[in-house]
N, C-alpha and C positions, 0 to 999 in steps of 0.2 A: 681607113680614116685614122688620123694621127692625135696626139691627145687634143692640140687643140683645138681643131673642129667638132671633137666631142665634147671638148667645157663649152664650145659655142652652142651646140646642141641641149644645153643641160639648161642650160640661160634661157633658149627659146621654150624648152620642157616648161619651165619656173614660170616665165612670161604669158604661157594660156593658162595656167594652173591659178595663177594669182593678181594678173594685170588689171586696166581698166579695157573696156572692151576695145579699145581703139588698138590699145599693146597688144592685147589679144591675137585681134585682128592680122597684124603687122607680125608676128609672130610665125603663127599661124602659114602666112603667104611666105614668109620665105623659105621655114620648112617646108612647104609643098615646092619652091623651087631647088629647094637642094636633089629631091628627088626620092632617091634606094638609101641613102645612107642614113637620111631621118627617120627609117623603120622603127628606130626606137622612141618615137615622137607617138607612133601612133594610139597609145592606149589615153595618152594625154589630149589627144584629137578627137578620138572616141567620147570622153569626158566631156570635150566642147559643143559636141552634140547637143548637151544636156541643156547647154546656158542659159541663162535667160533674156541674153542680148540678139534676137536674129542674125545680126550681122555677124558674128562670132559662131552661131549655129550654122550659116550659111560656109561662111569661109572653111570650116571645120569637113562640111559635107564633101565641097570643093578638093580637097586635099584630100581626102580619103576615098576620091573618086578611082573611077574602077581602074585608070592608068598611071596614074601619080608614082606608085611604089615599086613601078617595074622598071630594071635596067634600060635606060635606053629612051625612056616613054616623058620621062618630066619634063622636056626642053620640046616636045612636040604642043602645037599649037592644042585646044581642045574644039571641040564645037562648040560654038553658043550656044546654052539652052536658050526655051522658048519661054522659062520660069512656069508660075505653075498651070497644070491643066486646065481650063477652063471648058466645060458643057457650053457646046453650039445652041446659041438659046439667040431671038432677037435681038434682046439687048448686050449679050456679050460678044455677038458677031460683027456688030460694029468695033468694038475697039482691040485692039491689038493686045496681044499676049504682054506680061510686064517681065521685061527683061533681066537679067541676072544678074 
């Protein structure tokens, strides 16, 4: 990677570390499309974990999912999750899992 994809890199570093969750957010997604090369994004991802915005925890978790940081794997579709688990019970058997 050539220098300026790593000052681009360092902007999006900046960007989860001190944005508004939306920037965050937006950050966030494009270092999970860059892929192998944002490896150095990830302790700043890590971090995002912590947030207090769901959606910034979410995207965080997304990016740091189990394929994201391998050669080859970022530009591969993922599966939808089903969101979170829900206990088969009467009243949560009728409605549908909430999506991701």
């Amino acid at each position: 990677m050539g220098p300026r994809p790593r000052r681009g890199l360092a902007e999006m570093i900046r960007a989860i570390n001190t944005g508004d969750p939306e920037m965050r957010v937006a950050a966030i997604q494009t270092l999970e499309s860059i892929g192998p090369e944002a490896k150095p994004a990830v302790p700043a991802l890590i971090a995002a974990l912590s947030h207090e915005d769901p959606r910034v925890q979410r995207a965080a978790a997304e990016a740091l999912g189990p394929r994201q940081f391998r050669r080859g794997q970022a530009d591969k579709p993922r599966r939808p999750c089903a969101g979170p688990w829900i206990a088969p019970t009467p009243k949560s058997a009728a409605r549908p899992a909430t999506p991701c």
